[in-house]
C-alpha positions, -999 to +999 in steps of 0.1 A: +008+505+264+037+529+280+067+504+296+069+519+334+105+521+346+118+498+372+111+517+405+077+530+409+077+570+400+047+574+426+076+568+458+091+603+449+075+630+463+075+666+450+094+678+481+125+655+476+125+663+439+124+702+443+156+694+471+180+676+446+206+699+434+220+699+404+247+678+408+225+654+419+205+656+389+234+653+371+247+622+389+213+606+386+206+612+346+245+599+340+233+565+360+217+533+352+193+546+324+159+529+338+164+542+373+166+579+355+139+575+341+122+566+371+134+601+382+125+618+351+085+600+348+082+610+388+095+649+381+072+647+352+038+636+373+045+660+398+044+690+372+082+699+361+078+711+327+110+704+316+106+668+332+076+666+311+094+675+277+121+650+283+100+622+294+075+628+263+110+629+243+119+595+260+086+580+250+090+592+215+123+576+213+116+545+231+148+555+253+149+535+286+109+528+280+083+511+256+082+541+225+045+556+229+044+586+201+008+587+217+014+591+251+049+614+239+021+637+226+000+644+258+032+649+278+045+677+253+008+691+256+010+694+291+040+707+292+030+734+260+000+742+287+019+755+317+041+774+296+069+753+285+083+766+252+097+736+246+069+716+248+050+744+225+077+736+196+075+694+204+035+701+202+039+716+165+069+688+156+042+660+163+016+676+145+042+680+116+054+649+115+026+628+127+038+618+164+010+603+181-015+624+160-024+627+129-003+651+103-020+687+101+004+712+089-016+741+094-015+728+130+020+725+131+023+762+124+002+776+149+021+760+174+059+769+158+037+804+157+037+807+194+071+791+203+090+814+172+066+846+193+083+834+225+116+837+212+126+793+206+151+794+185+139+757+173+100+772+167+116+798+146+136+777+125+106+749+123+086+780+114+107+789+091+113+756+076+076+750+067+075+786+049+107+774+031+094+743+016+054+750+015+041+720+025+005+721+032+008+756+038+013+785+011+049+789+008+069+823+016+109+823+012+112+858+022+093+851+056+114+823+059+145+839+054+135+867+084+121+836+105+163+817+098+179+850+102+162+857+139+169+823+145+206+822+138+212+858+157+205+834+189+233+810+175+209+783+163+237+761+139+212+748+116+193+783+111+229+795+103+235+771+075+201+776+063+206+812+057+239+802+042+216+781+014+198+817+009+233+831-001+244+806-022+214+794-042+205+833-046+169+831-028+156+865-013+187+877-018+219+883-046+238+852-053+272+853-028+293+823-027+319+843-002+288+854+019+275+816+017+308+809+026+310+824+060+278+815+072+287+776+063+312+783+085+298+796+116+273+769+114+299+746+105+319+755+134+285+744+161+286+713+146+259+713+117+270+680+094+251+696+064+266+734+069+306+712+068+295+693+040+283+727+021+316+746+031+335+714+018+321+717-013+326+754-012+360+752-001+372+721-026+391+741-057+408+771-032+415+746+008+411+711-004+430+700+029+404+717+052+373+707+025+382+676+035+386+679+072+352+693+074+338+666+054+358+644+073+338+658+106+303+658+084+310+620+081+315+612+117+285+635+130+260+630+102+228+610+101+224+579+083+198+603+062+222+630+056+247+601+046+226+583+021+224+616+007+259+629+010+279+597-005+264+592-038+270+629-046+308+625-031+314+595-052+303+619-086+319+649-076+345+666-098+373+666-073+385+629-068+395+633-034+362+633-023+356+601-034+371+580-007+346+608+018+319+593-004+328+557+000+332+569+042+294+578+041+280+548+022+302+525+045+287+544+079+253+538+065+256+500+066+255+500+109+221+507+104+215+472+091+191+481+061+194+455+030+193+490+007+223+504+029+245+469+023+234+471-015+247+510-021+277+502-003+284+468-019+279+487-052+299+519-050+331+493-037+324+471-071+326+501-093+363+505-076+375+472-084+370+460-048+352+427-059+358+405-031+341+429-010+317+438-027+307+404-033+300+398+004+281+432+010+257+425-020+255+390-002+246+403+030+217+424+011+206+399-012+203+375+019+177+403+035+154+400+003+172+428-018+163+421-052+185+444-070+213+428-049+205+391-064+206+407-101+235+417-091+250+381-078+235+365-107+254+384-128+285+378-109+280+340-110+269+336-142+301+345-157+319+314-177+353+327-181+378+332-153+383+363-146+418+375-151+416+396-119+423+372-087+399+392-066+376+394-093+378+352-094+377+348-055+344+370-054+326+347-081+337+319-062+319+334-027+287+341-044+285+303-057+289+292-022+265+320-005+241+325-031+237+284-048+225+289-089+188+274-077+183+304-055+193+328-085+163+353-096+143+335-129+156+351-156+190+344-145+214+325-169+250+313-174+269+338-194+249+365-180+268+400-175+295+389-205 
């Protein structure tokens, strides 16, 4: 069941809604978040496509109400049938990805079909996307290459990056690192984490100063997703600047509170010597049921020796207090890791 804001939508008419300007939509959106969407569900009921696509998108996310991928759905749908273009793309997305109905790809692409036909710059690239990678439908680079292209001539960052990919991995078209190179950049430049972490790379042997500034930015904008990806690679990359970058990522992750996201972390720091730390993040993970992360203390407390390094001997001595010998995994033993 959908969580109903506050206030009660049905006491705002049409006629006061079609008389706020747009400062006052402004003023009202940057306000106490459940009274917006109050003003958002009302705009919504009374027709307002774009109301329609941001409430659904609200009701996907579960921001300022109960999350309803169901009752996102119909709102998209309604808004897809009086015209919105937006709500045509957000149709195709659920069907993609399995928002409030069940996944059907072939779905999904008649609906980023008529949103890339009406000129979205999101349908095209989701259009494009699916060609790309072929799944559930029969894939076509060179389609998808037109579809990015068309997409990043109306300045679409991540279309721009994409066709950057093209360039540098040599699909479709030659192999061109400089043309790669330029299109990183311009997708860079709006903001794309995964077109400043490509240029980074690019950039690394000839601007290792700005490789890292963009990596730098990639870090601070990126998804947890893109992050999980991004570090591992960063901490095995050639250039050892980038390793600190890698250790940024893996570190970033851990405000997401997974037990996998405390366990990476807590073991790229041990593979630097930072034992004491590393210790406590592999704690933290083993304590959320993390079993690679109590192989990983057992091996630390099994250890009979003192360790000559002090940090070394203060971490074994944390994981003895935290993580007792009776609740090591079975299998565990005194000596182990020697």
């Amino acid at each position: 069941m959908t969580s109903s804001p506050s206030a009660d939508p049905g006491d705002i008419s049409a006629v006061r809604l079609r008389l706020l300007t747009p400062q006052e939509w402004a003023s009202i959106l940057s306000g106490d978040p459940r009274e917006a969407a109050c003003w958002v569900h009302a705009a919504a009921r009374h027709g307002f496509k774009t109301a329609q696509v941001t409430w659904g998108q609200m009701l996907l996310d579960g921001r300022s109400v109960g999350r309803d991928p169901t009752a996102a759905y119909r709102w998209f749908r309604r808004a897809a049938e009086i015209g919105s273009i937006d709500g045509i793309n957000m149709v195709g997305r659920c069907h993609e990805l399995g928002w409030g109905v069940t996944v059907n790809h072939a779905e999904a692409m008649r609906w980023y079909e008529k949103a890339a036909a009406k000129s979205s710059d999101w349908g095209q690239y989701n259009l494009a996307s699916m060609l790309l990678y072929g799944e559930g439908i029969e894939r076509d680079r060179a389609q998808a290459l037109q579809w990015y292209m068309r997409a990043a001539g109306q300045g679409h960052a991540k279309a721009m990056g994409m066709v950057g990919r093209f360039h540098e991995e040599g699909w479709e078209v030659p192999p061109d690192l400089a043309l790669a190179a330029q299109w990183y950049r311009k997708a860079a430049e709006g903001d794309d984490f995964w077109s400043q972490y490509h240029l980074a790379r690019l950039l690394a042997d000839s601007r290792p100063g700005e490789a890292l500034d963009w990596l730098g930015r990639a870090i601070e904008g990126g998804t947890d997703n893109f992050l999980r990806s991004a570090g591992p690679d960063l901490l095995n990359h050639p250039y050892v600047t980038f390793h600190d970058a890698g250790l940024r990522a893996l570190e970033r992750c851990c405000r997401s509170g997974e037990a996998c996201d405390f366990y990476a972390y807590g073991r790229a720091i041990l593979n630097c010597s930072r034992h004491e730390e590393a210790a406590a993040w592999l704690g933290r993970a083993a304590r959320s049921g993390h079993r690679d992360a109590r192989h990983s203390l057992s091996v630390f407390a099994g250890r009979r020796e003192q360790p000559a390094d002090a940090s070394f001997a203060k971490a074994i001595e944390l994981i003895r207090q935290l993580w007792p010998k009776r609740n090591l995994p079975h299998g565990s033993h005194e000596g182990a890791g020697q």
